[in-house]
Residue, then its C-alpha position, 0 to 999 in steps of 0.5 A: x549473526x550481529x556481529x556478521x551483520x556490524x561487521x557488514x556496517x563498519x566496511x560500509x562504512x569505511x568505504x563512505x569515508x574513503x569516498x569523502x576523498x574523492x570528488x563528487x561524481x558526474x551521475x546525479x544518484x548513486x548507490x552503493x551496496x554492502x552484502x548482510x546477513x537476513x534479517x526480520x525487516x518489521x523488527x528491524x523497522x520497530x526498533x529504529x528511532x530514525x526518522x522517514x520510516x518505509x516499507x514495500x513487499x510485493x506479492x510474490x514476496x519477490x523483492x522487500x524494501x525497508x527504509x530509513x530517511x528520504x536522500x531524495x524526494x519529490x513531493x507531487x502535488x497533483x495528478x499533472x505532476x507525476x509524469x515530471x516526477x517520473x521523469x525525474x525519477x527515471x532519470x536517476x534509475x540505473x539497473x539495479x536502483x528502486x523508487x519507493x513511493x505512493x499517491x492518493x486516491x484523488x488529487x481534490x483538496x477535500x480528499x488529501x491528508x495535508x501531512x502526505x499530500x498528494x503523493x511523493x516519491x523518493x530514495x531512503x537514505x539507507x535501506x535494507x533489501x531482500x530478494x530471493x539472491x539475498x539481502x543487502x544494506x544500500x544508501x543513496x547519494x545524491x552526486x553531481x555536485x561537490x557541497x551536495x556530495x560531501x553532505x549527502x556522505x556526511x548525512x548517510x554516516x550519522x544514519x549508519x552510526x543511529x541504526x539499531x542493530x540489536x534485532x530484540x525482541x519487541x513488545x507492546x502493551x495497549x488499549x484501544x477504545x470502541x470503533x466510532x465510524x465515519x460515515x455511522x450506519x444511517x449515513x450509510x444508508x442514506x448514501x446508498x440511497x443516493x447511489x440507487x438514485x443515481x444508477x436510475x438516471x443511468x448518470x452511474x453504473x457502479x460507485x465504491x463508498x467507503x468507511x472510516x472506523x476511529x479507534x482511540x488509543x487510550x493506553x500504551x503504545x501500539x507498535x505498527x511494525x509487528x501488527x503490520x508483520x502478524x498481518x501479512x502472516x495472516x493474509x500471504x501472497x499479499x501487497x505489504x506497505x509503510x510510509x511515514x510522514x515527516x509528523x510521524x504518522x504512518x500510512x500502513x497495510x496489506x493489499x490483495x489488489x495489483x494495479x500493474x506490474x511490468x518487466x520491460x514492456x510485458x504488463x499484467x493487472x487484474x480486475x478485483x471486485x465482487x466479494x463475500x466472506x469465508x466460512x467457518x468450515x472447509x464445506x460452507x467456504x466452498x459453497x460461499x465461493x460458488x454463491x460468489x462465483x454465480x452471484x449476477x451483482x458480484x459478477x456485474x460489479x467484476x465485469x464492470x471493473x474488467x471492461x475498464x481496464x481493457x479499453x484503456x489499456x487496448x490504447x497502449x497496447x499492442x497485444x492484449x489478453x484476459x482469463x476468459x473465467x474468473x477465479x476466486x481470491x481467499x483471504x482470512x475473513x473475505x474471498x474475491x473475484x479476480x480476473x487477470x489482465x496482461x499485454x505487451x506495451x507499445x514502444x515508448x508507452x512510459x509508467x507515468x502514462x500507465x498508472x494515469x490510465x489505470x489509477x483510480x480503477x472503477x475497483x475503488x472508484x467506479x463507473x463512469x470513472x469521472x461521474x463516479x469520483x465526482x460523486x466520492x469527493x461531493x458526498x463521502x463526509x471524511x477525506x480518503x487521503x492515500x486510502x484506494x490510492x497506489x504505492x509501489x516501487x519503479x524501476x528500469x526494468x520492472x515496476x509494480x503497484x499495488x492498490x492501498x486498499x485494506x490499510x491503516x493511518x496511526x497517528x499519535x493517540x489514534x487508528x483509523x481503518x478503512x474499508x469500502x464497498x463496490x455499490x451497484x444497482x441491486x445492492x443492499x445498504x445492511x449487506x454492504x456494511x458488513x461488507x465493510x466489517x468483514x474487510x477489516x475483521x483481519x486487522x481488527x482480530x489481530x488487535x485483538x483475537x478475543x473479542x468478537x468483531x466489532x462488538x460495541x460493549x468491549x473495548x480492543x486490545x485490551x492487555x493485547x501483546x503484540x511480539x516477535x523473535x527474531x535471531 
């Protein structure tokens, strides 16, 4: 297979050089596109020392994206900028072109990771696509412009030539020492407190706090792309994202939560809140999920998020409809409430004003949204930065996004892992912090499958193996 694969590479690249003859062309984006062989896109990923590393998977396993470098960027700043972004970006669409990119929770200074920022969108340099038709390896050159066009093929080549194709088995070795979280328990508990405080006054009716768990890396190297592959095993019919900062750090995850998909006008979202863990037999999973299915806080909190949705999107649509029961979403440690929401946009209803009306859901926010948010930046002590934030792809005819929930940053000598709790009037501070272990006992158990889940008196990943072959 490597050698169809190389193969694949030198005609991709002859035909670069080929182009180099030519004048650059009057489209400000092009694309050219090589057939290849299917291949493991995290171990692709894992072995490339290229710089701007990123990856997208929506749920259906529909359509998987892994990229290296950004051929074209725009780096938004605040809430006000995407829709100039998306503009732009759209601009530069054609049929068969995506756009990666993210955004963060909230646009406040005191919430976003500088090394991000706020949000960014782009198109990799080279990348490597996989769809039900097959897989593909594509670059992206910016045109319009001669000294642009003569680098941007100049740029896409010396990428060619560093790509490693060699598809080796990889491997890591690491230890991670115990989990310090920000805010610690009694923290919590006071937060709670205040939340209570604020359902009373009426001034809230719902507020989602979360919880940041620091674990050091005190040896080896942990390799994010195979615990990010063990992963999405673990939880399928998942959301799967990597971006990359130009530091080197990597936001990184496994999301159950939609925010939207469209396919030319038709929408569809859902409303995910209300939670309780699995069971560890077939008949105590089964009672877990009708407690859930029964539960008024965990019926309130859904009912809440559901409400939301439906009177933004009642503005820009002209046909809306929702499951009139919900149903119950399983992962490996946690099972959901979902409610799905779908709807066929008004004529000229753009992505932009979209993801403006749904981002940030009262899933990840709360309710009223304004007062709810108000109260995350004023007194969660870290910064979420893309934590509950979006991430998708955009296109001219499809688009999705999915919520950064149950994710991840890997800096150099640390991981910090996230998780948060929807919080309304009833709830219980010692109930829902071990909401908050149960949503990253996954993560957790694939660092290390035996030790017990947060068990303080052992450290994590101790001689852990993290590996995949793939031919």
């Amino acid at each position: 297979m490597i050698e169809e694969v190389r193969s694949q590479v030198a005609e991709l690249t002859e035909r670069l050089r080929q182009l180099r003859l030519s004048g650059a062309p009057e489209q400000t984006l092009v694309r050219i596109e090589q057939p290849l062989p299917m291949i493991n896109l995290f171990n692709w990923l894992s072995g490339q020392t290229l710089p701007g590393k990123s990856y997208w998977q929506d749920r259906e396993s529909d359509y998987k994206v892994a990229g290296l470098g950004k051929a074209w960027r725009f780096k938004v700043k605040d809430q006000a900028e995407v829709n100039t972004c998306f503009q732009q970006v759209n601009a530069m669409l054609d049929k068969t072109t995506r756009c990666l990119g993210y955004l963060s929770f909230s646009d406040s200074q005191k919430m976003i990771w500088p090394e991000f920022g706020y949000g960014e969108f782009f198109f990799p340099v080279i990348e490597v696509v996989q769809t039900r038709k097959g897989c593909s390896l594509a670059c992206h050159l910016p045109g319009h412009d001669e000294l642009l066009w003569g680098t941007s093929i100049e740029r896409v080549l010396g990428y060619l030539a560093q790509v490693n194709w060699a598809l080796e088995e990889v491997g890591t070795q690491y230890l991670l020492g115990d989990p310090k979280f920000i805010p610690d328990q009694a923290h919590w508990t006071s937060l709670i407190g205040h939340a209570l405080e604020g359902f009373e006054s009426g001034a809230l009716q719902k507020v989602v706090l979360s919880r940041e768990a620091q674990l050091r890396l005190l040896e080896g190297q942990l390799n994010p792309w195979m615990l990010l592959y063990h992963w999405q095993l673990a939880n399928p019919r998942s959301y799967v994202f990597a971006f990359e900062s130009d530091q080197g750090s990597l936001f990184f995850g496994c999301s159950p939560e939609r925010l939207f998909r469209r396919v030319d006008r038709v929408v569809q979202t859902e409303a995910l809140a209300g939670t309780t863990r699995r069971g560890s037999s077939r008949h105590e999973d089964f009672k877990l999920e009708l407690c859930l299915l029964n539960d008024s806080k965990n019926v309130h909190e859904n009912r809440l998020v559901l409400d939301d949705i439906r009177r933004r999107l009642e503005s820009i649509c002209c046909d809306l409809e929702f499951d009139r029961s919900h149903s119950v979403v399983k992962l490996k440690t946690i099972q959901h409430l979902r409610q799905v929401i779908r709807g066929v946009l008004k004529d000229e209803v753009s992505d932009s004003q979209l993801l403006s009306l749904l981002h940030p859901t009262p899933a990840v926010g709360g309710e009223p949204r304004e007062m709810a948010r108000h109260f995350i930046e004023e007194r969660e002590v870290y910064s979420r930065g893309l934590y509950a934030g979006a991430c998708g792809v955009l296109g001219k005819k499809r688009s999705e996004f999915t919520v950064s929930i149950r994710s991840a940053l890997l800096e150099e000598k640390r991981l910090r892992v996230f998780s948060g709790a929807g919080i309304v009037n009833g709830s219980d501070a010692q109930d829902e912090w071990h909401e908050l272990d149960s949503k990253i006992g996954t993560l957790l158990s694939l660092l290390d499958p035996e030790a017990p889940v947060l068990d303080a008196s052992n450290q994590i990943g101790r001689s852990n193996d993290l590996s995949h072959q793939t031919s």
